[in-house]
C-alpha positions as CSV (number, residue, x, y, z in Angstrom):
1,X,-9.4,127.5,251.5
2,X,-10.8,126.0,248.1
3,X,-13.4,129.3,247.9
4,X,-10.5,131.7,248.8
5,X,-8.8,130.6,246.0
6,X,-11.4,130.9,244.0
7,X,-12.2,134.3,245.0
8,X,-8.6,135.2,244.2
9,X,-8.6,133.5,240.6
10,X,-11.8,135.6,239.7
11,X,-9.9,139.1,241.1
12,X,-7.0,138.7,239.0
13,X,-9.6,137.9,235.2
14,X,-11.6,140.8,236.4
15,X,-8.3,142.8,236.6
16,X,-6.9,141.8,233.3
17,X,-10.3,142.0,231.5
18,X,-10.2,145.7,232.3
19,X,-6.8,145.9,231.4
20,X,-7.3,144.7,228.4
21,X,-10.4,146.5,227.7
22,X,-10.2,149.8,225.0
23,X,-10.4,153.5,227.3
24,X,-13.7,155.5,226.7
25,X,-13.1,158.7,227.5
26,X,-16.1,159.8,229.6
27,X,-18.1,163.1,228.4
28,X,-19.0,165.2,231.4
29,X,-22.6,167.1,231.1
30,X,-21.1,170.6,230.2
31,X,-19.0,169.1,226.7
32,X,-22.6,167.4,226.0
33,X,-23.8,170.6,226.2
34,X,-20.7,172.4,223.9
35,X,-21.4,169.7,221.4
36,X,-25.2,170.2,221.3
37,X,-24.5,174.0,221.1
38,X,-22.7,173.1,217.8
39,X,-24.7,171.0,216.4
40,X,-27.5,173.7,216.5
41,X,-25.3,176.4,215.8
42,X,-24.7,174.7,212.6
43,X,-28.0,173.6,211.4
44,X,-28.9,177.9,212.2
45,X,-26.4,178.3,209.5
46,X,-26.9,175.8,207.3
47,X,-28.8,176.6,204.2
48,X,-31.5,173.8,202.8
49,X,-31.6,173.3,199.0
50,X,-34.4,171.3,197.4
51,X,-32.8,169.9,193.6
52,X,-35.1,169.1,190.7
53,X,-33.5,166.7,188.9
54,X,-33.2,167.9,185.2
55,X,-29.9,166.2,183.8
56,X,-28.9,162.5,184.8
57,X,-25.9,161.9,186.0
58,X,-23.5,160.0,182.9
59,X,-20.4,158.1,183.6
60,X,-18.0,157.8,180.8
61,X,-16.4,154.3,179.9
62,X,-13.7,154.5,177.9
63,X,-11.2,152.5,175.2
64,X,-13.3,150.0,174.7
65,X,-12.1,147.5,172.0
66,X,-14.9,147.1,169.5
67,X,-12.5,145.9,166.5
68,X,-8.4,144.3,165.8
69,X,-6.5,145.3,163.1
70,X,-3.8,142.9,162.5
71,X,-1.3,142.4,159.5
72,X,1.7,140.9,158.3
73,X,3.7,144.8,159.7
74,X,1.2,146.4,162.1
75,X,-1.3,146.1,164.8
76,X,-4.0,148.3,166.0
77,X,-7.0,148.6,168.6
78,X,-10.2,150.4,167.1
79,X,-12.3,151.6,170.2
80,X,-15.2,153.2,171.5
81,X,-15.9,155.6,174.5
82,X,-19.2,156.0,175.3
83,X,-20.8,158.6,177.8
84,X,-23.7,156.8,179.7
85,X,-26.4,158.2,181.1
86,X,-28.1,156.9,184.1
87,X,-31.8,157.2,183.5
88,X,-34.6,157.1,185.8
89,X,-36.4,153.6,186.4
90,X,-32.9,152.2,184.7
91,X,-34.3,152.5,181.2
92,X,-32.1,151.8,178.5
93,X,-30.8,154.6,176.6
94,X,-31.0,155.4,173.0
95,X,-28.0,155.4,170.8
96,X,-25.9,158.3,168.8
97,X,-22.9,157.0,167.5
98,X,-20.4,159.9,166.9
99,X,-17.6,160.5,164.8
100,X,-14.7,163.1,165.1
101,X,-13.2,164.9,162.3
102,X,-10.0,164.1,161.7
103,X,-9.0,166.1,158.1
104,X,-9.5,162.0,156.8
105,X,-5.5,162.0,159.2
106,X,-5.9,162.5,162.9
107,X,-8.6,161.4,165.5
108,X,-8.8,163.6,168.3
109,X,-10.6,161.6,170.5
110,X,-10.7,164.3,173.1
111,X,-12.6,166.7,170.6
112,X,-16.3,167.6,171.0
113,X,-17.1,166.4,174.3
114,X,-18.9,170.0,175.5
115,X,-21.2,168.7,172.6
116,X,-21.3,165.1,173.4
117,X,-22.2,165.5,177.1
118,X,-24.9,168.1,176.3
119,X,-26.4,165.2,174.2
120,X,-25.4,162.8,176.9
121,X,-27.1,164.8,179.2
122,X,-30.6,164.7,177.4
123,X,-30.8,161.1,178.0
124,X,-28.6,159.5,175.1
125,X,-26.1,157.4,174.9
126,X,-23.2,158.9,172.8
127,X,-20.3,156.6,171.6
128,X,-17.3,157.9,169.7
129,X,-16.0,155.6,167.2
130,X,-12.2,155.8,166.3
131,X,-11.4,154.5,162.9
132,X,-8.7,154.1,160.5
133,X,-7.3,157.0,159.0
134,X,-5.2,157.8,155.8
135,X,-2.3,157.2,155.1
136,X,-2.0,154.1,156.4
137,X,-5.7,153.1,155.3
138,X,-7.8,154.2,152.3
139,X,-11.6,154.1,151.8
140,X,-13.2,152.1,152.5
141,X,-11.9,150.9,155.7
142,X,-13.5,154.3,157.2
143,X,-16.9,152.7,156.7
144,X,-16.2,149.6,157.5
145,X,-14.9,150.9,160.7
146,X,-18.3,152.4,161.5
147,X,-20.5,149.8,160.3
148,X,-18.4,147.2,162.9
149,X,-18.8,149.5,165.6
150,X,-22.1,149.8,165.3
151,X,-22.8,146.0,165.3
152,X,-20.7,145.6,168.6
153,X,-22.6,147.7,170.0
154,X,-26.2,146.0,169.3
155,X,-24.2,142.7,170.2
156,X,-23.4,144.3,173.6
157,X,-26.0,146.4,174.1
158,X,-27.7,144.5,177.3
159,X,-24.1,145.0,179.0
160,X,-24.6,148.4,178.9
161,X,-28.2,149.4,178.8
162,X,-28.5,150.6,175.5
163,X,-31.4,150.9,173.2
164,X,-31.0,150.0,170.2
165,X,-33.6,149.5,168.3
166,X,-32.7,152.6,166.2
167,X,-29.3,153.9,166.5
168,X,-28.8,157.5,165.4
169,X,-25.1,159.0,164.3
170,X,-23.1,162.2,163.7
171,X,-20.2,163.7,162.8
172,X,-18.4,166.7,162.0
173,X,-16.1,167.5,158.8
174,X,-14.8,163.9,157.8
175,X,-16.7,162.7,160.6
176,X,-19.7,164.2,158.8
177,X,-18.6,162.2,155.6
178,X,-17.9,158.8,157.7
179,X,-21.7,159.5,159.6
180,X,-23.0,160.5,156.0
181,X,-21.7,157.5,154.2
182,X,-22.5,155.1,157.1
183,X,-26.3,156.2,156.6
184,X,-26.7,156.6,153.0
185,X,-25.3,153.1,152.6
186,X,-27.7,151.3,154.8
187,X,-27.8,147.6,153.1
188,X,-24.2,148.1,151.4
189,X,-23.0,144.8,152.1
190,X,-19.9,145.2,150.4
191,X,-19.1,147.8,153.5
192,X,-20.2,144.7,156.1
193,X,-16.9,142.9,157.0
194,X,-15.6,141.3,160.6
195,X,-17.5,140.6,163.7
196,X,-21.3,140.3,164.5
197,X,-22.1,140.0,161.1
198,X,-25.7,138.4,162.3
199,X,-26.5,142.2,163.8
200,X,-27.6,145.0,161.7
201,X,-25.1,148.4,161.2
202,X,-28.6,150.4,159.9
203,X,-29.4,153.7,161.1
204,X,-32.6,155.6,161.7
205,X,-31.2,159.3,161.7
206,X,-27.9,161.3,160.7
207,X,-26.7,164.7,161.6
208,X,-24.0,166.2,159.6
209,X,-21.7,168.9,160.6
210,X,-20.4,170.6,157.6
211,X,-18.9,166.8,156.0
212,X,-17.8,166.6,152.7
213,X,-20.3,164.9,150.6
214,X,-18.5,165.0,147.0
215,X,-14.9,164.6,147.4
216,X,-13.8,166.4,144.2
217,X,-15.7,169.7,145.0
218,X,-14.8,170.2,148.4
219,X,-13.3,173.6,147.5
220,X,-15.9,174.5,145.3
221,X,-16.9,178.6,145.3
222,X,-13.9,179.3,147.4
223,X,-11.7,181.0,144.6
224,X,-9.3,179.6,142.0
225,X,-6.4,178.8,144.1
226,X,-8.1,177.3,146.7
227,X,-9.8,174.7,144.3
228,X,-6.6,174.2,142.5
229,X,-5.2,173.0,145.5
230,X,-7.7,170.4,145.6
231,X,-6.2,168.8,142.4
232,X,-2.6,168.0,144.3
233,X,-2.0,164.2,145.1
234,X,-1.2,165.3,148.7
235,X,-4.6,166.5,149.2
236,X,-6.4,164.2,152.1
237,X,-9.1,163.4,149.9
238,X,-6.5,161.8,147.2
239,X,-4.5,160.1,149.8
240,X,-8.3,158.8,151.4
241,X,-9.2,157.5,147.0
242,X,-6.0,156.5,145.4
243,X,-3.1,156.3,149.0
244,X,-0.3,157.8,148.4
245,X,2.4,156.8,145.9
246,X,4.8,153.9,146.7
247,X,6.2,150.8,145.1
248,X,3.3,149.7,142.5
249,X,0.7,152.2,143.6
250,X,0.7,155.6,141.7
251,X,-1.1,157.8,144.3
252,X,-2.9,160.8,142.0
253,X,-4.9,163.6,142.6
254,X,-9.0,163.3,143.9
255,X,-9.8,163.9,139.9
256,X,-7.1,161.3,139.0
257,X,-9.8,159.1,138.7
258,X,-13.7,159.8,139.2
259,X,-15.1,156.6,139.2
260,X,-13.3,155.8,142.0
261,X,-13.7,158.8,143.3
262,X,-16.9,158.8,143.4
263,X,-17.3,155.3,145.1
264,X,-16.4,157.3,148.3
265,X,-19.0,159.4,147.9
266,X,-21.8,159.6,150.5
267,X,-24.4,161.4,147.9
268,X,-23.7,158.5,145.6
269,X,-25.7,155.8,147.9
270,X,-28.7,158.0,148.3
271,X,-31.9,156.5,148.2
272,X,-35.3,156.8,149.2
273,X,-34.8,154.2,152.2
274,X,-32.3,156.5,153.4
275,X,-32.7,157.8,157.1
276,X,-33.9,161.6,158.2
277,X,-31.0,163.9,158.0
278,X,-30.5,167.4,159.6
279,X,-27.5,169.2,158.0
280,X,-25.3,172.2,159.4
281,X,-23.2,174.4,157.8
282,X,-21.5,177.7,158.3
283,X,-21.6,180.1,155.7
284,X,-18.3,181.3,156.9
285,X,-16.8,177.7,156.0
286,X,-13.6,178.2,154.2
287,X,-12.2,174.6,154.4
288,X,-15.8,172.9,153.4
289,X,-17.3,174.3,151.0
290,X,-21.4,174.9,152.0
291,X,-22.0,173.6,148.4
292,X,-21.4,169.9,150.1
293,X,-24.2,170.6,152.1
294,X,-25.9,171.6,149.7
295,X,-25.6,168.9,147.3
296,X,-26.5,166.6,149.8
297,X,-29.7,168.2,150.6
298,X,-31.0,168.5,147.2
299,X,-29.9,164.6,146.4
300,X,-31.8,163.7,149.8
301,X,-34.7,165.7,148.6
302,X,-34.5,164.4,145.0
303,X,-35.0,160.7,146.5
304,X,-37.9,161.4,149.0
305,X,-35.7,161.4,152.1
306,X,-37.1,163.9,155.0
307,X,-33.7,166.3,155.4
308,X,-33.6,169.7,156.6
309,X,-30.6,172.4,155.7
310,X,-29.5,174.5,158.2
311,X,-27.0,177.4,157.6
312,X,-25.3,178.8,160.7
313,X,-24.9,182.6,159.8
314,X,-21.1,183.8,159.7
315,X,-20.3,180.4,161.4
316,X,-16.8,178.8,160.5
317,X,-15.3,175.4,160.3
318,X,-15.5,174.2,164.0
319,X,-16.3,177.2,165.0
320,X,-17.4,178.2,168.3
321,X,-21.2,178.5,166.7
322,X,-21.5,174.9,166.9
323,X,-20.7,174.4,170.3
324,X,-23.8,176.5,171.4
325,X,-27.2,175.6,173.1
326,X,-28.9,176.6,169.9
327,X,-27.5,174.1,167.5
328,X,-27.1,171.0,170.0
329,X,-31.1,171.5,171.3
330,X,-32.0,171.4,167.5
331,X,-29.8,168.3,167.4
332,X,-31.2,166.8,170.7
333,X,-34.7,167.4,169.5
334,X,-34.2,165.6,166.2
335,X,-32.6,162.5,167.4
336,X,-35.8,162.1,170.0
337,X,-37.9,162.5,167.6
338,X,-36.5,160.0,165.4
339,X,-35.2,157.5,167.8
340,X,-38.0,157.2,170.5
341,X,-40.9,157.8,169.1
């Protein structure tokens, strides 16, 4: 009796094991063969690409707060967005800090990124810097800006696999001024102010697209009127030197007073521990005068620094010229020789 029951017992788990148990639905030999039929059929189509591996792939981390503005009326964010390349062997990248024209008013930070990520993809590290602009700030908070972004980054660079043992930057138009200035003032300490202060904001190599380099000539050769203009109070430049006027501040035009006028100058730092420069400039420029190129050249020159002038034939302001293979492999090519080797 006891075994029957026991027989019984073991029926009914066997029963609700299987019950419980998931369905597999069973493949009879002709879908095997449907299946396998497939399978080949696709691999007979299938085309087999072999990929040499020429660019790395770069991520892009972005609004990263390198700096805090914060007054008695206002607060701001300062930050950096850096396109990262992942390089073979996870070697550290070397740095080009880049800054956007802005007309001294407006950051786009959304600008120039055809050209950033063909640098990017080269194997460097490129991190815009957004600064303070006018009216709300007046030189030289621009610099300062820089400077402080380029000592986060040395402070952080082991966070993001960055070398930076020399740290190349460019800019275009009053980026080209803010990357000009930054390099000619190497050692400027009255331009070092915030954070990191125990890292060093040098740089080893500048590019300049088209940047003005002498505020009060930024028209120069362009006609009467247009240098004219260049003497109102409302001019960029003016407002970047003297703000605008309100309360106890008179404002004034970019000759209003050349002294401090020419404080803001990038040309006016130059010295012969200055880094390698490599200038463009389109002779087509009617916003920048080429003379600003020029000048800067020949007071690089004057002071022993290696700098080399190039004039982009018919090219305009932020013209499509610049975004061409041409230009950026002559940019790529200069920052490797100056920054890893």
């Amino acid at each position: 009796m006891k075994n029957k029951v026991l027989k019984n017992l073991m029926a009914l788990g066997v029963c609700a094991a299987l019950a419980s148990a998931p369905i597999v639905a069973y493949a009879a030999p002709a879908a095997l063969d449907a299946a396998g039929e497939a399978v080949a059929q696709a691999n007979a189509d299938a085309v087999t690409i072999s990929i040499n591996k020429t660019v790395p792939r770069v991520d892009y981390v972005s609004n990263i707060v390198y700096k805090q503005i914060n007054s008695a009326s206002s607060h701001q964010s300062l930050v950096l967005n850096m396109l990262l390349p992942k390089l073979e062997n996870n070697a550290s990248a070397p740095v080009v800090m880049f800054v956007k024209g802005s007309g001294f008013t407006a950051m786009n930070l959304d600008g120039f990124m055809q050209q950033r990520l063909y640098l990017a993809q080269k194997g460097f590290a490129v991190i815009e810097v957004e600064t303070r602009v006018v009216p709300q700030a007046t030189f030289p908070s621009q610099v300062i800006d820089v400077k402080a972004a380029i000592r986060y980054v040395r402070a952080h660079a082991k966070e993001f696999n960055l070398n930076v043992n020399k740290i190349g930057i460019w800019g275009d138009s009053s980026g080209g001024w803010a990357a000009t200035l930054t390099a000619t003032s190497n050692g400027v300490k009255e331009f070092e102010e915030g954070d990191n202060l125990n890292y060093s904001s040098n740089i080893a190599a500048c590019v300049d697209f088209y940047g003005p380099t002498d505020l009060q000539t930024i028209g120069k050769g362009q006609g009467e009127d247009v240098e004219a203009s260049h003497d109102s109070a409302s001019t960029t430049e003016a407002m970047l030197v003297n703000g605008t006027a309100f309360g106890t501040n008179p404002g004034g035009s970019i000759n209003s007073d050349p002294a401090k006028a020419q404080k803001a100058n990038p040309i006016t730092y130059i010295d012969k521990k200055d880094p390698a420069f490599l200038i463009f400039h389109g002779t087509n420029d009617n916003l920048v005068s080429v003379y600003e190129s020029q000048i800067l050249y020949e007071n690089l020159k004057k002071a022993g620094v290696p700098a080399q002038l190039v004039y982009v034939q018919d090219g305009t302001h932020g013209g499509a010229e610049f975004y061409q293979p041409e230009i950026m492999d002559m940019v790529a090519n200069f920052f490797t020789e100056k920054l890893t080797k």
